[in-house]
Structures are given as C-alpha cells and as structure tokens.
N, C-alpha and C positions, 0 to 999 in steps of 0.2 A: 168718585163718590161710591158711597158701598150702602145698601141700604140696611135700616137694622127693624123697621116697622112699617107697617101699614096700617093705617085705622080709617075705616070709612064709616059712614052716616050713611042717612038716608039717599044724599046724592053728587057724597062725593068721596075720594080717595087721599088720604093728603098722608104722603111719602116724608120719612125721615129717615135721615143720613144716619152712619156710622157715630156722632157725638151727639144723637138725638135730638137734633135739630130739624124743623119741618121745612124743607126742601122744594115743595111740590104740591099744588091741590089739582089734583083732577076730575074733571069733572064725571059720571060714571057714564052720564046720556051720550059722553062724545061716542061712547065705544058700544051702543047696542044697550042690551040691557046687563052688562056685563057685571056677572058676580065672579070675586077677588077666591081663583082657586089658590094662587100661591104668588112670592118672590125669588126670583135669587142676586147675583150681586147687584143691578143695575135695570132691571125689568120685572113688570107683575105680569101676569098671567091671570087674563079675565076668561070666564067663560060666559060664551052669550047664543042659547041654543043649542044649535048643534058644531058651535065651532070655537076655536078656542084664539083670542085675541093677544099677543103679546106685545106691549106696551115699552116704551122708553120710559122710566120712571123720570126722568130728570128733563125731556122735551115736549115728552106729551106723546109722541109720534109713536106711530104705529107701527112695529119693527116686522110682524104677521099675523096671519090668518091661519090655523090649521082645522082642519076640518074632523072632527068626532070620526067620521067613518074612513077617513084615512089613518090620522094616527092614535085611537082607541080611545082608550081617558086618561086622564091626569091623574098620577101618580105625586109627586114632586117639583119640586125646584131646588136651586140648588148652586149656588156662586154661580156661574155661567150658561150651568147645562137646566134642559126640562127634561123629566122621566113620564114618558106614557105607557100604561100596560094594554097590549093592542091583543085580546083574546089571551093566549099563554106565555105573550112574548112582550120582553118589556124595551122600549128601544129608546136610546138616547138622542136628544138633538143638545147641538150647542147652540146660543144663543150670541149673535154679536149684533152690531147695528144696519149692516145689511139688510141684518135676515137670518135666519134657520135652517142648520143644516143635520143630517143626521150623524152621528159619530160611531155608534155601535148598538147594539143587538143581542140578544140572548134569548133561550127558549129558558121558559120558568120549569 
C-alpha cells in the first residue's frame, strides 16, 4: 500500500491508499496529542510535544518515538525516509517496520 492523503478532523486521521481509497481511521488520542507533521510511502509522522511519533499507516502501530532534542525538527517525509534539520545539519532516517534508522548526514 502506498499512501496518497491524509485528512484529519478534529479526532481523527483516516489514510488513503494509492487509488484513493480510505484505508485506515486513526484515532489521534491513540498517539498523544499528535499533530500530522507529514507522510511517506507507508507511515505519518505525528508530532506530540517534544517528540515525534511515527506511525504504521495501515496497522495503527507505533513503529517510533524520536525525540525533538535528539533529532532536531521535521523537515519532511518522503517514500520511506523522514528529513530532520537538527541546528545546521539535516540528517536522514529510513523508515521500515522495525523501526528508524539513520542513513546519512550533511552539514547545511
């Protein structure tokens, strides 16, 4: 499944696939008080405080936790990867169902 939108309400999230079909309602309270910073193929990315929650779109489940003062803010999403810009340096994580790993780095 590949996602192509998110539309959320007041409390909730509801995922649609590649042929615009709705896929997924989730609920927002499961996950904090998590506002929709972004998607990419298969995962949104809520933020809720100081940490950033990345979501399974299609089980609900919670694939991680990154925390604001370790990996900076949210930049993007993006097919598989998230982009955070952490002070001058933007760094990349892949996103699989594990969990979050980082892939690369660059000074801006």
């Amino acid at each position: 499944m590949t996602l192509s939108d998110v539309q959320h309400d007041s409390s909730t999230y509801t995922v649609y696939d590649e042929n615009s079909q709705e896929v997924k309602r989730l609920y927002a309270s499961n996950y904090g008080n998590g506002d929709l910073c972004g998607f990419g193929t298969d995962f949104l990315v809520l933020e809720d405080g100081d940490r950033y929650v990345i979501v399974n779109a299609e089980s609900g489940d919670e694939i991680a936790q990154l925390y604001r003062s370790n990996v900076g803010r949210f930049k993007h999403a993006n097919g598989r990867l998230v982009v955070f810009k952490d002070g001058s340096k933007l760094v990349v994580y892949e996103v699989g169902s594990s969990g979050v790993s980082e892939i690369s780095s660059r000074w801006m």
